[in-house]
C-alpha positions as CSV (number, residue, x, y, z in Angstrom):
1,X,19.7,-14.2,61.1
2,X,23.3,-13.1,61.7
3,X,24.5,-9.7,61.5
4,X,27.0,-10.2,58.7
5,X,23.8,-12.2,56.9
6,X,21.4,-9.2,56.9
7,X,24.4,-6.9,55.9
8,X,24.5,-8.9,53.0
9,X,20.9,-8.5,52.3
10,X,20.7,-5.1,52.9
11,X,23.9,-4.5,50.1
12,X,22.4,-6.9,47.9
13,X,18.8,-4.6,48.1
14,X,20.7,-1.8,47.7
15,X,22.6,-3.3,44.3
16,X,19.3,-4.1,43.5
17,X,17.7,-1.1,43.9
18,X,21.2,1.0,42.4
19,X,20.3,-1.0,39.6
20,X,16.7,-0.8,39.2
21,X,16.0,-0.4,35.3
22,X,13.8,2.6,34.5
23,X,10.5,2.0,31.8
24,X,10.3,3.9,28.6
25,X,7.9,3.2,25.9
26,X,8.1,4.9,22.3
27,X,5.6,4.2,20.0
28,X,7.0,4.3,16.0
29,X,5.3,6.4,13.4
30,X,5.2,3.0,11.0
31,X,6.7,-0.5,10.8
32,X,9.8,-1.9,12.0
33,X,12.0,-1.1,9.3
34,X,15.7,1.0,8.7
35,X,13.9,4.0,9.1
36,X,14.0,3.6,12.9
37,X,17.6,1.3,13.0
38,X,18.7,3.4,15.8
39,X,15.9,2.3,18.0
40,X,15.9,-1.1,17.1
41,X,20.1,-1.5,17.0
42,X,20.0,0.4,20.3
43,X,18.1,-2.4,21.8
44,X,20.0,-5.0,20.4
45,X,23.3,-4.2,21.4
46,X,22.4,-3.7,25.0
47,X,23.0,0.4,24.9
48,X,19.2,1.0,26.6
49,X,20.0,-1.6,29.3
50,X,23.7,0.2,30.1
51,X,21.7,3.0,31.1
52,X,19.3,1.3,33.4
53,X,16.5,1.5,30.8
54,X,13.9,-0.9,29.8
55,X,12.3,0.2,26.7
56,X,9.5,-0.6,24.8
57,X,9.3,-0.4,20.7
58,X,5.9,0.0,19.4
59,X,5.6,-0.6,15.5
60,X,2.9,2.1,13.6
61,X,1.8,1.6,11.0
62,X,-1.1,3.5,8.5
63,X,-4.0,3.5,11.7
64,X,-2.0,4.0,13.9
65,X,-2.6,7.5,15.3
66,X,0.8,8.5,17.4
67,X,-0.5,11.4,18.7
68,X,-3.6,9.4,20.3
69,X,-1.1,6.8,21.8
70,X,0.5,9.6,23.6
71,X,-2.1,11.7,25.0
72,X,-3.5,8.4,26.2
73,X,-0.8,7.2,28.2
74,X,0.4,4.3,25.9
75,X,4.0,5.6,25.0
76,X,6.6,8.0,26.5
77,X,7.5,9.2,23.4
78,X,6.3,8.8,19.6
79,X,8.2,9.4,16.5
80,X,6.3,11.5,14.5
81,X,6.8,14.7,11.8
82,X,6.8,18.0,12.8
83,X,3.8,19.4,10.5
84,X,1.1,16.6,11.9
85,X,2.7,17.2,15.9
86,X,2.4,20.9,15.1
87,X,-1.2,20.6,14.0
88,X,-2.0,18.5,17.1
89,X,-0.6,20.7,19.4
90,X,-2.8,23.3,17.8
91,X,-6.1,21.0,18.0
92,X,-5.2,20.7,22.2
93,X,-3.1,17.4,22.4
94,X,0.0,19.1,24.2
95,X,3.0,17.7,21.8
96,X,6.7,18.9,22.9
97,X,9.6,18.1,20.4
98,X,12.2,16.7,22.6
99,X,15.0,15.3,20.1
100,X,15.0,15.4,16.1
101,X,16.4,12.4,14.7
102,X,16.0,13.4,11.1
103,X,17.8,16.9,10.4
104,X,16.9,16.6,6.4
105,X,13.5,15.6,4.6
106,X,13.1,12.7,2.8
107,X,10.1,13.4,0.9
108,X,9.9,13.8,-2.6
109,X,8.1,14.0,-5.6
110,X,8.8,11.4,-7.9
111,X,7.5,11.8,-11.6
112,X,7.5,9.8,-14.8
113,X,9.6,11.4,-17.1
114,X,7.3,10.6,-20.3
115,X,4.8,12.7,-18.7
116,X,6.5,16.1,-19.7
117,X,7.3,16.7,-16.5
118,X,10.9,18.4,-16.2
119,X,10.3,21.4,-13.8
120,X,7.5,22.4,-10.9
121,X,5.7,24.5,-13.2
122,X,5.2,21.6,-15.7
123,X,3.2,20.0,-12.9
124,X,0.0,22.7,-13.8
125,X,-2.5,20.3,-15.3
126,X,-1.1,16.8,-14.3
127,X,-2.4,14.2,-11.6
128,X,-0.1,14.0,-8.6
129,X,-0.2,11.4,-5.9
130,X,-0.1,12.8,-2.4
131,X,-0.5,10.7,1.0
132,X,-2.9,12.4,3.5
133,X,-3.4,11.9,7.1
134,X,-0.7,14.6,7.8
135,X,1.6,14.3,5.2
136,X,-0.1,16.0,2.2
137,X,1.2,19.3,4.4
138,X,4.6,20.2,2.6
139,X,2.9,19.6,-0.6
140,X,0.0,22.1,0.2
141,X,2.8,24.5,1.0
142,X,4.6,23.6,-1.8
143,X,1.3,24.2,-4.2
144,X,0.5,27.4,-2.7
145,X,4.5,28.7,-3.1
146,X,3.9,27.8,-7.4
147,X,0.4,29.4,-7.1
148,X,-1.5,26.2,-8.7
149,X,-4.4,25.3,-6.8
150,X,-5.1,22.0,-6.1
151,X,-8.2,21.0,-7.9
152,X,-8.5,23.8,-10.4
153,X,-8.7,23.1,-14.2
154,X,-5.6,25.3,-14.0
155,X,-4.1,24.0,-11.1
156,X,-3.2,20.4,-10.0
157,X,-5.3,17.0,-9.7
158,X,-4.9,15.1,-6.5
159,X,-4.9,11.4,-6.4
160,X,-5.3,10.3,-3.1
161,X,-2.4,7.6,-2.6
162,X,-2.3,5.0,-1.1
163,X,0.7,3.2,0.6
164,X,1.8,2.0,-2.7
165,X,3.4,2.7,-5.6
166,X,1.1,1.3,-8.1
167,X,-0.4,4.7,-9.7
168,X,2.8,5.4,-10.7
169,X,3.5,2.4,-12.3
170,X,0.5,1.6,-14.1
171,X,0.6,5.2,-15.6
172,X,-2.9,6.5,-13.3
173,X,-0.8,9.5,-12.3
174,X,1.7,11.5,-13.7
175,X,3.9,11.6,-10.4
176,X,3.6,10.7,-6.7
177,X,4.8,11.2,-2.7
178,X,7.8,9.5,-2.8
179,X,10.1,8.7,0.0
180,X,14.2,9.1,-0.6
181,X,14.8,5.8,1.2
182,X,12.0,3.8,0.5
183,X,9.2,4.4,-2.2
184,X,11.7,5.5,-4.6
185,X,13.1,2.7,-4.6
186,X,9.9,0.4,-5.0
187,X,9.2,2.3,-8.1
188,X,12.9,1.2,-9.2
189,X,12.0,-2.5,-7.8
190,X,9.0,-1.9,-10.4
191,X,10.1,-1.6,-13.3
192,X,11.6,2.2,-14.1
193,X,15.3,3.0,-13.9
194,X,16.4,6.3,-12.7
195,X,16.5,8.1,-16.4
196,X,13.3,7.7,-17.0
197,X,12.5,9.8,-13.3
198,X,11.9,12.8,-12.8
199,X,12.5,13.3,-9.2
200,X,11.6,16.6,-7.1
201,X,13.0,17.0,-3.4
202,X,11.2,19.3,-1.2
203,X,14.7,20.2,0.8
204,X,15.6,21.1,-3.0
205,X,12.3,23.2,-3.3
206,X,12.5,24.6,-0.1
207,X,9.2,23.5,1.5
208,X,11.0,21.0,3.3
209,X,9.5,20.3,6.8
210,X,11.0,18.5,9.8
211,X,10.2,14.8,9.8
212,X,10.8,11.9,12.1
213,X,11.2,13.7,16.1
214,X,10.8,12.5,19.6
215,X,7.3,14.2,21.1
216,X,6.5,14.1,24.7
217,X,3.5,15.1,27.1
218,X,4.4,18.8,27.6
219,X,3.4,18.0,31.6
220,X,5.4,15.1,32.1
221,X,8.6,17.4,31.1
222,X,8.3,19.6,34.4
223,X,9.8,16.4,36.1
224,X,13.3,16.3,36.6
225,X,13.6,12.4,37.3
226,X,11.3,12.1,34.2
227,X,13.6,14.6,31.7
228,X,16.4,12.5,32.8
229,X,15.3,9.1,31.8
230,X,14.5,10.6,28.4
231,X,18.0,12.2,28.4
232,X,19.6,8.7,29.0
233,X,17.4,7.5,25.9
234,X,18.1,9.7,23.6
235,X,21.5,9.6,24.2
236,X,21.7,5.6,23.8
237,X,19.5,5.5,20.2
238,X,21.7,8.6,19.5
239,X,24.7,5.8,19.7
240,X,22.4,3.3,18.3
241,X,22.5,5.1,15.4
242,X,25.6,5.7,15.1
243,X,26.3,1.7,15.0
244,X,23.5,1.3,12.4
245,X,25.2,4.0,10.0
246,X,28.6,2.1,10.6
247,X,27.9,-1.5,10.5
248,X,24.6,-1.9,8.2
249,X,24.6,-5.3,7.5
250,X,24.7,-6.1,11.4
251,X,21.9,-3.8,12.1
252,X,19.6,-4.7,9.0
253,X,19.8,-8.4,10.5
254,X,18.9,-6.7,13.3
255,X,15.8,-4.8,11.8
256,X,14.9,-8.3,10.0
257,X,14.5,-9.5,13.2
258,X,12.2,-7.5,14.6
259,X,9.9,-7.1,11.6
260,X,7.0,-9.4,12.8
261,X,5.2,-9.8,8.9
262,X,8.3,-10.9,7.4
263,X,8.0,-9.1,4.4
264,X,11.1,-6.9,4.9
265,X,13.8,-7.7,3.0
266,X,17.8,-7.8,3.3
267,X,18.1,-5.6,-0.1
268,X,15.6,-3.0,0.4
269,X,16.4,-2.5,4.1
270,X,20.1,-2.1,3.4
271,X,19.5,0.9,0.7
272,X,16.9,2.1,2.8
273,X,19.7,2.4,5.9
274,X,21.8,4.2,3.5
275,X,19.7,6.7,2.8
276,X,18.4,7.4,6.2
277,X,22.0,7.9,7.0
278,X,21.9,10.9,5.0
279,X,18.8,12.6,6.7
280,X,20.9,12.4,9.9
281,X,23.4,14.5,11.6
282,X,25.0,12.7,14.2
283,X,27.1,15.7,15.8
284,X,23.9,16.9,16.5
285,X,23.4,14.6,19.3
286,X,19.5,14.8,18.1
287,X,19.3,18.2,19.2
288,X,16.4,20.5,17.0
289,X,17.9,23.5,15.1
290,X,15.7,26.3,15.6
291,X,16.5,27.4,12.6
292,X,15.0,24.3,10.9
293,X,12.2,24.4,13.3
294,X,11.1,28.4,12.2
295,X,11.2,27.0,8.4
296,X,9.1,24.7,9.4
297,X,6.3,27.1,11.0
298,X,6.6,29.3,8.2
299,X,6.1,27.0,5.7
300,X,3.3,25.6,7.3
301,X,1.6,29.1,8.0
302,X,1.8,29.7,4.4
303,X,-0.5,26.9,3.4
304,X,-2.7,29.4,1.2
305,X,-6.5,28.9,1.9
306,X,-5.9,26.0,4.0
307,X,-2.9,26.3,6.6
308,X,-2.0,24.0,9.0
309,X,-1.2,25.7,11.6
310,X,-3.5,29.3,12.2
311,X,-0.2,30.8,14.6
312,X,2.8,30.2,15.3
313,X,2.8,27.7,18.2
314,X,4.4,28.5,21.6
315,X,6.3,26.3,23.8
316,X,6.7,23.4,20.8
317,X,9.8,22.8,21.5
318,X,12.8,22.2,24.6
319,X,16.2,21.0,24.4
320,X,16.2,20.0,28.2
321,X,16.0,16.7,26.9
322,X,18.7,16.6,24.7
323,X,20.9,18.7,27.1
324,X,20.4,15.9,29.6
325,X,21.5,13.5,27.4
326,X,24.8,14.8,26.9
327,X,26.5,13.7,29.5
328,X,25.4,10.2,28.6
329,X,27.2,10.4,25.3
């Protein structure tokens, strides 16, 4: 081999190795849909791969536990809310809020308005709808806050809901756990308009808790090399984002695509982007407001008989991740 040959080779290993994309795996908290466009649009339009980054997206979906998928070693990061990360952290699975991509709660109570339901203290006596496995927590709170006890002749009745909006619908509860960008609007798909809603936002009620974050391994965050990578994702989906809010049409087609069932479609996905749009601050650059995070803790210490949380957690939270990202925006 000539000298000016293996000089070649040894420039090309060294492109090679310059360039030498980076894995990161983040496992959703449900289905491919708008509700995680940034990921998915981030992807697409090569922002990952500009940063040397080769990323994995895992769909969720109702059994899929995030938490799990992360202690075991099957993600880098999960999407997950705040209460249900909080109370895992608590049980032993060491959960670190890295990035918060949703700075305002979606969730809602929506009600039928024939019901006689016009304000939270007309809720004493009627059957409500609420999703467990985590997010029955800012209801609890909620509860507690109007003093009705769930249960109680005098209090509320619990339906346990399912991933559906049928109860509603068919008039087997008086109101249920809504979502601003998506159940809502499959109650509206079924049949009721707007006036004849009823509609309760917990932001509005102020027992709003932090939804959608980025979690990571509390260990894996005393790397450097490691905090860096993560720095260099958020900040892509950060721009991701910011494409999806601008151009939703391009990035629904984009969300279509990676929605393996097929039953996504264009319509719902579009007003569902739109309204995730408004749960996000992008001159945040995904970084957690601590005020945001302490309303959080103290709503879910005040969950009467039942709290989710028994302290106030230590060490939940770091902004080394999204202080690394910054200079990748």
């Amino acid at each position: 081999m000539t000298r000016s040959a293996l000089a070649a080779g040894v420039l090309a290993a060294c492109q090679l190795a310059a360039h030498a994309t980076e894995p990161v795996t983040v496992q959703l908290r449900w289905v491919a849909q708008a509700q995680f466009a940034g990921y998915y649009v981030a992807q697409a339009k090569g922002y990952y791969r500009a940063l040397d980054l080769d990323v994995t997206i895992k769909p969720g979906g109702p059994d899929t536990s995030v938490a799990q998928v992360l202690a075991g070693g099957g993600a880098d990061l999960i999407v997950d809310w705040m209460p249900t990360a909080l109370a895992a952290r608590e049980r032993g699975v060491p959960l670190v809020n890295v990035a918060q991509s949703f700075a305002r709660s979606g969730m809602q109570m929506t009600c039928r308005a024939d019901s006689g339901v016009r304000s939270p203290a007309d809720l004493k006596g009627k059957t409500v709808g609420v999703w467990y496995s985590g997010s029955e927590y800012p209801f609890l709170a909620w509860m507690a806050k109007l003093g009705l006890e769930v249960g109680a002749d005098d209090g509320v009745k619990v339906l346990k809901q399912g991933y559906n909006v049928d109860p509603l619908l068919q008039k087997q509860a008086d109101c249920i756990s809504t979502m601003s960008y998506n159940e809502y609007w499959q109650v509206i798909d079924g049949g009721l308009t707007p006036e004849q809603l009823v509609v309760f936002s917990y932001a509005d009620q102020g027992v709003s808790t932090l939804e959608d974050g980025l979690y990571a391994m509390e260990a894996k965050l005393q790397d450097p090399a490691y905090v860096e990578r993560l720095g260099k994702f958020v900040a892509a989906t950060n721009k991701g984002w910011k494409y999806a809010i601008e151009n939703p049409d391009e990035a629904v087609d984009i969300i279509l695509d990676a929605d393996a069932s097929g039953a996504q479609t264009a319509e719902h996905q579009r007003r569902m982007l739109v309204e995730v749009g408004k749960l996000i601050d992008l001159s945040t650059g995904g970084a957690l407001a601590e005020a945001d995070y302490q309303r959080t803790v103290d709503i879910l210490l005040s969950g009467g008989s039942t709290p989710v949380i028994t302290k106030a957690p230590e060490g939940a939270w770091t902004s080394v991740v999204t202080d690394a990202a910054q200079k990748y925006q």
